[in-house]
N, C-alpha and C positions, 0 to 999 in steps of 0.2 A: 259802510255801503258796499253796494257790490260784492258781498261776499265769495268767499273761496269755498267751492265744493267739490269732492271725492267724487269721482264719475267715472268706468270704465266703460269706454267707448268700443264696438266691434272695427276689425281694421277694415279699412272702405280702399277699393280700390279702382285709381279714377284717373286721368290723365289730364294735366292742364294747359293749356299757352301761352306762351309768356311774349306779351306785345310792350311795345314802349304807351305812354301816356300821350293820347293824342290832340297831334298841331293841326290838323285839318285830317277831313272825313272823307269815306267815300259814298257817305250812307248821303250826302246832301246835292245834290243836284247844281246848286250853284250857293256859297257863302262866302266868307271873310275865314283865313287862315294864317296859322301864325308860323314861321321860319323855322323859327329859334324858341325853345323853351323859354332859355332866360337871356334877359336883353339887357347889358350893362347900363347905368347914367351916362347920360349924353353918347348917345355911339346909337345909330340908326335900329329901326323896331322894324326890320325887315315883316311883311305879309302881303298874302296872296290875294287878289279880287278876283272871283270867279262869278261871271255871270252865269243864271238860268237859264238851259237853252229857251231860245223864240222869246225872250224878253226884254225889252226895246225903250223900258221905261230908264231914266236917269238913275243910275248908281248914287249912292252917300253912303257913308257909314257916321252912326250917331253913337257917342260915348251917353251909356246910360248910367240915371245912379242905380242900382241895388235896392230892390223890393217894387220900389214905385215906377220904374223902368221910362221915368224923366228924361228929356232930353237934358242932358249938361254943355254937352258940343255937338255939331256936325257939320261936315264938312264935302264936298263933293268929288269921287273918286272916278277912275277909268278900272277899265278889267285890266290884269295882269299884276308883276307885283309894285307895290308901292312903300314907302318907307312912313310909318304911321307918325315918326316923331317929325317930319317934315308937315305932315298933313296938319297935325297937331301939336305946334310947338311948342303948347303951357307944360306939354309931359315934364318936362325936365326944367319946367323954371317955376311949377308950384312948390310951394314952402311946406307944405300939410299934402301929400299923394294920398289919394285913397284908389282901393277896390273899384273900379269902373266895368263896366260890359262894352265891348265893339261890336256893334251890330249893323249887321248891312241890309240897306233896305234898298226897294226900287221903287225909287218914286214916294210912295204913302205907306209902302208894304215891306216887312221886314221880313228877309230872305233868310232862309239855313238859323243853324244854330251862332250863340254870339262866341269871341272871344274873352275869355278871362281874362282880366289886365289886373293881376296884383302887385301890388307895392312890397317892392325885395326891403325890408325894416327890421332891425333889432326890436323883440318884441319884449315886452313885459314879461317877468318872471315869477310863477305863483311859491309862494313858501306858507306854510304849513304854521300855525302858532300854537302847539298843540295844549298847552295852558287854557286859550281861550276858543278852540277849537274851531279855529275861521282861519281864512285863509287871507294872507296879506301879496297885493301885487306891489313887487317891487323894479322902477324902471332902467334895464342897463346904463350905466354910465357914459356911454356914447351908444346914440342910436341915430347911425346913419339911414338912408336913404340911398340901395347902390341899384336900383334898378327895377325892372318889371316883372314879372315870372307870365309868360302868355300862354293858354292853351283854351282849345275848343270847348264848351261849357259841355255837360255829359249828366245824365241822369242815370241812375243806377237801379237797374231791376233785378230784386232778391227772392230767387225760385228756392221758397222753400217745398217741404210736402206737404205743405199747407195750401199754394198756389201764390203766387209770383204780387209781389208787394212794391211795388216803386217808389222810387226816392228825388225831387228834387235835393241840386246840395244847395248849401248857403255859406260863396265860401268868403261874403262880406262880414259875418261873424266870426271863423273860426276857420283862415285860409288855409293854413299849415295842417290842420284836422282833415279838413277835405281834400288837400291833397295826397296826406298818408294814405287816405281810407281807398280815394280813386285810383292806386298806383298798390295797394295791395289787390284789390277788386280786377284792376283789368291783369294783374299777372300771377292768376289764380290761386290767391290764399285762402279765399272762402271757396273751396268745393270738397265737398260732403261734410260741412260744418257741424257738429251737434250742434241743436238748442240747447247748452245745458243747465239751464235756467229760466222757470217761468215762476211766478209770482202773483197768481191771477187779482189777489186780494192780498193788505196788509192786515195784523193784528186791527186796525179800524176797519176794516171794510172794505179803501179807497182800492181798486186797483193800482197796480205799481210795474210792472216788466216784463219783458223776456231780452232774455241773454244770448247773445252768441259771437263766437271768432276765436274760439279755443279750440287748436285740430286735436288737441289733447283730451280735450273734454272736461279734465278738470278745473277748470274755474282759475287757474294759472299762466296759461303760455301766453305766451308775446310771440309776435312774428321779428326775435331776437334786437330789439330794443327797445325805446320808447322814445315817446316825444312829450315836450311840455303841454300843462292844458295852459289850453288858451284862455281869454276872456268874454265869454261867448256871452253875448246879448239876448237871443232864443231862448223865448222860454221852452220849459221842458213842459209838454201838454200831448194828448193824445195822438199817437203817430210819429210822435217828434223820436230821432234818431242821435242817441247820444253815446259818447267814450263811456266804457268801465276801466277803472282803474283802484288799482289799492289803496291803503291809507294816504301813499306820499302824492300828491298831487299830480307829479310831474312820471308818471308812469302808466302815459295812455299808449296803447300798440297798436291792437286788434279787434279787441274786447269790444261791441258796441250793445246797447239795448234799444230795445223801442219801448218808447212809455203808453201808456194802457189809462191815464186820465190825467187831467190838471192837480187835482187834489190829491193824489196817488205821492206826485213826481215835483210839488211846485218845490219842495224842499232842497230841490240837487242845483234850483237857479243859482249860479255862478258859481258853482262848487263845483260839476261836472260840468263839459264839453258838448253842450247841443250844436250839431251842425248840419243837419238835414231833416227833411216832413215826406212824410208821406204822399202822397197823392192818388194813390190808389192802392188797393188791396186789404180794404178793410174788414171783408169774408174770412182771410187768411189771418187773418191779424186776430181775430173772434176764435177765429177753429183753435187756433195756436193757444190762447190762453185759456182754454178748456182743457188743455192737455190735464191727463193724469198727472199729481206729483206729488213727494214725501214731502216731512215735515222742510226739510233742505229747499225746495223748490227743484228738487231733480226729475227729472221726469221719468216715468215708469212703466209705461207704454213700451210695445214690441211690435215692431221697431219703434226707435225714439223719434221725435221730429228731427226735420235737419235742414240747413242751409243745403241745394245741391250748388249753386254757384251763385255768383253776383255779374249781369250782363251788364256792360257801358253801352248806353246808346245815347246819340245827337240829345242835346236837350232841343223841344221847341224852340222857336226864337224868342226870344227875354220879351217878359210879359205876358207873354200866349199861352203859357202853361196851366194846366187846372189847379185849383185851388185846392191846398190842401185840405185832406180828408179831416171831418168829424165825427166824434165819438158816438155812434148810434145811440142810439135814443131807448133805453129798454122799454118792451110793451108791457104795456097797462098791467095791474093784475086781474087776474083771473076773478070776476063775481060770480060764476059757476058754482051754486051748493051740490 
C-alpha cells in the first residue's frame, strides 16, 4: 500500500514560520487555556479563564466525551487562572484516563475553542506478521499513566491549487497521529507540498486517494523520523485523512492521504492511521482527483497540483462544528440520443 514513486519535483521557493503548538489563542475573544503543554500526575493542571467581553452570564467549564460532546463533568469556574486538577479531582484518581474536551461555557452557551486533555500512556505497539500478513498489537509491559498533554483543539486548513480543504482532527482515536501532524502543520512542513500521488480509480473502479507530504516528491521522505501507528478506530471513508507509510507499520512521518470513497479505502481499517474528516472542501477534493496521471498515479499536469501550506485555526467549540463532508452523489446519466 502506498506505494513508492520516482517523481522529480521543480525547486519551489517559499518561506515558512515556525510557531510553537498552541496553549491558548488570540483568534478567541474569550475561552479556556492551557499553561503548560504537559502536566505531570498529581502536580496541579495550571489554565487560564478568560471571559468574553460584555458577558455576565455564569462561567463552568464541562469535560466532554469525544464525538457525542456529553457532558461527563462540570463544574463552576471564575475568570482568571485556576488549577483544573483542583476543580476536578477524579483527574488523577481515575483508574482507566481517557481523551476528554474542557470546554467553557457561559451559562448554556459554549465559549472559544475547547481544550485537548490527553492521557500521557504507554501505548500499544503494532508488529507486522508477515506470514500471515496482519498486523498484531502488542501491549508494553508496563503502561503507566504519567499525566495530561493539554492544548487548544485546532482545525487544520489545507490550501491546495485545488482551493482550501479543512480538517477536523480526531485526536480520541489516534492522539500521538494528530499531534505529529498539528506540530508539523503549524511549523511549516507542508508548504509547497507536491501531490505526488493520485489514484482517482482502483483496478475495480472504487476510487482510492491522493497522496501528499513528501517535499521530496518522491513518494519517500519523512520529515526525519517516524512514529508508531496507532490504533485508530475511524473508518477510512470519503474525506477521511490518513498516515502513509511503508511496509513496516511503525513508519508513519509526514505522508498523509485523503480517501476518495468507502469501498475504495474500507480495506486500510486498522492497518493505516485515520485521524482527521474533512468538513469542507469537497469542490477541491473533485478538481484534485481529476488530475492528469501515468500508469504510477503521478501526476503530469504543468504545473503539478500542490499543497501550498497547512493553516491552524481555533476549532469551533466542541460539537458546533459541521459535519463531515459526503461523497457527492454523481449525476444521473445522460438519456440524451
Amino acid at each position: 500500500m502506498m506505494q513508492r514513486a520516482a517523481l522529480l519535483v521543480r525547486v519551489l521557493a517559499a518561506g515558512s514560520m515556525f510557531l510553537p503548538l498552541v496553549l491558548s489563542s488570540p483568534e478567541a475573544d474569550g475561552q479556556l487555556s492551557a499553561e503548560r503543554l504537559y502536566n505531570g500526575i498529581n502536580r496541579p493542571i495550571a489554565m487560564t479563564v478568560a471571559r468574553p467581553p460584555g458577558e455576565t452570564e455564569e462561567l463552568s467549564i464541562r469535560l466532554l466525551e469525544p464525538v457525542t460532546a456529553q457532558t461527563l463533568h462540570t463544574a463552576p469556574v471564575k475568570e482568571g487562572p485556576i488549577n483544573l486538577a483542583s476543580t476536578f479531582p477524579h483527574l488523577w484518581q481515575e483508574t482507566t484516563p481517557r481523551l476528554v474536551y474542557a470546554q467553557l461555557f457561559a451559562g448554556e452557551h459554549p465559549v472559544g475553542p475547547a481544550v485537548v486533555m490527553q492521557p500521557m500512556e504507554g501505548p500499544r505497539v503494532a508488529q507486522l506478521r508477515p506470514a500471515e500478513a496482519r498486523i498484531e498489537w502488542v501491549p508494553q509491559r508496563a503502561r503507566a499513566f504519567t499525566g495530561y498533554r493539554c492544548y487548544v483543539d485546532r482545525v487544520a486548513v489545507v490550501q491546495t491549487t485545488a482551493g482550501p480543504i479543512e480538517f477536523i482532527m480526531r485526536p480520541e482515536v489516534a492522539p500521538n497521529t494528530v499531534f505529529n501532524f498539528l506540530h508539523l502543520a503549524e511549523n511549516g512542513f507542508y508548504t509547497d507540498i507536491l501531490i505526488h500521488r493520485i489514484v482517482p480509480r482502483r483496478a475495480d473502479g472504487a476510487p482510492f486517494v491522493i497522496q501528499f507530504g513528501d517535499p521530496t516528491g518522491t513518494g519517500v521522505g519523512t520529515p526525519g523520523y517516524h512514529i508508531d501507528l496507532e490504533r485508530s478506530t475511524l473508518q477510512h471513508t470519503y474525506g477521511v485523512l490518513s498516515m502513509a507509510r511503508s511496509e513496516d507499520p511503525n513508519t508513519n512521518g509526514s505522508q498523509v492521504f485523503i480517501c476518495l470513497s468507502r469501498e475504495g479505502t474500507e480495506g486500510l481499517d486498522g492497518s493505516y492511521c485515520a485521524f482527521a474528516q474533512a468538513i469542507s472542501g469537497a469542490e477541491a477534493i473533485a478538481a484534485l482527483s481529476q488530475t492528469s496521471v501515468d500508469a504510477q498515479g503521478r501526476p503530469t499536469t504543468d504545473p503539478p497540483p500542490l499543497v501550498r501550506s497547512i493553516r491552524l485555526a481555533d476549532a469551533p467549540p466542541y460539537g458546533t462544528a459541521p459535519r463531515p463532508i459526503t461523497r457527492p452523489t454523481p449525476p444521473p446519466a445522460s438519456t440524451d440520443r
